[in-house]
N, C-alpha and C positions, 0 to 999 in steps of 0.2 A: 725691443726688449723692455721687462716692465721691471720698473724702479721700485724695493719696498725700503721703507725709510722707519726707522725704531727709533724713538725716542727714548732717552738711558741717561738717568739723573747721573749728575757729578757725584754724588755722594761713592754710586756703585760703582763707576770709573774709576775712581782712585782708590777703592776697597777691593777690586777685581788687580789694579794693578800692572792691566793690558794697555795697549794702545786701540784707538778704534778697528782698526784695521785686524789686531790679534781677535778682536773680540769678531767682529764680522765673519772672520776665517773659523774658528771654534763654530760658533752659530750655523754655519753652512754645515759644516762634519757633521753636526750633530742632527740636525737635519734632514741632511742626505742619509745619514745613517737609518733612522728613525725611519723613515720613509722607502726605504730600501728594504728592510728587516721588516716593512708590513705590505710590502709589495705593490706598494704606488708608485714606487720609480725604478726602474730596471737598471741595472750592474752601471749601466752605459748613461745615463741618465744623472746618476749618480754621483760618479766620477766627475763628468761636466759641471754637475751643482755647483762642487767644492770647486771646481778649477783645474783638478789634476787627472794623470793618466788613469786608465782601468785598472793597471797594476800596484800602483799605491793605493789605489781606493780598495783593492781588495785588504792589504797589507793594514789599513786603519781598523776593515771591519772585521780582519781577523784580530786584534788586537782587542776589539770590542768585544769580541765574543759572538759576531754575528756570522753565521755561516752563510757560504756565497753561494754554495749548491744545497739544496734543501727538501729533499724526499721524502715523502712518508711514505713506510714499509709496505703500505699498499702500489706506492710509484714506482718503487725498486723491486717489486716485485713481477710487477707489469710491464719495466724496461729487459727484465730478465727473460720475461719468456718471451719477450720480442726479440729481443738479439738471440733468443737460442734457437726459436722458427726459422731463424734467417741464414741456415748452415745448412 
């Protein structure tokens, strides 16, 4: 596993208010988020980033405002007539 190490003046430590450890966890959320919501990491990927299960990780990104499932009307239109071929 690869180690990334940031460097983070004292000034912003004690202006943020965090511990290192609050701030590392924030940093991964957002992140994973970020990177999830542009489709470089998948659901599962994700979740792992930050540490936690699939089911929190949805619970954050719905918070965020990010959607987990994500169609465009062209995709929902073409899962529609596939599942209606299929009767």
């Amino acid at each position: 596993m690869t180690q990334v190490t940031i460097p983070v003046a004292d000034t912003i430590l004690n202006s943020l208010n965090m511990t290192t450890v609050e701030i590392a966890s924030s940093m991964r959320k957002e992140f994973a988020l970020k990177n999830f919501h542009e489709g470089k990491l998948t659901l599962a990927q994700a979740a792992a980033f930050c540490g936690m299960n699939v089911y929190d990780f949805i619970s954050i990104a719905s918070q965020a405002g990010i959607p987990i499932i994500d169609y465009t009307i062209e995709e929902v239109d073409q899962e529609l007539v596939r599942l209606n071929g299929n009767r």
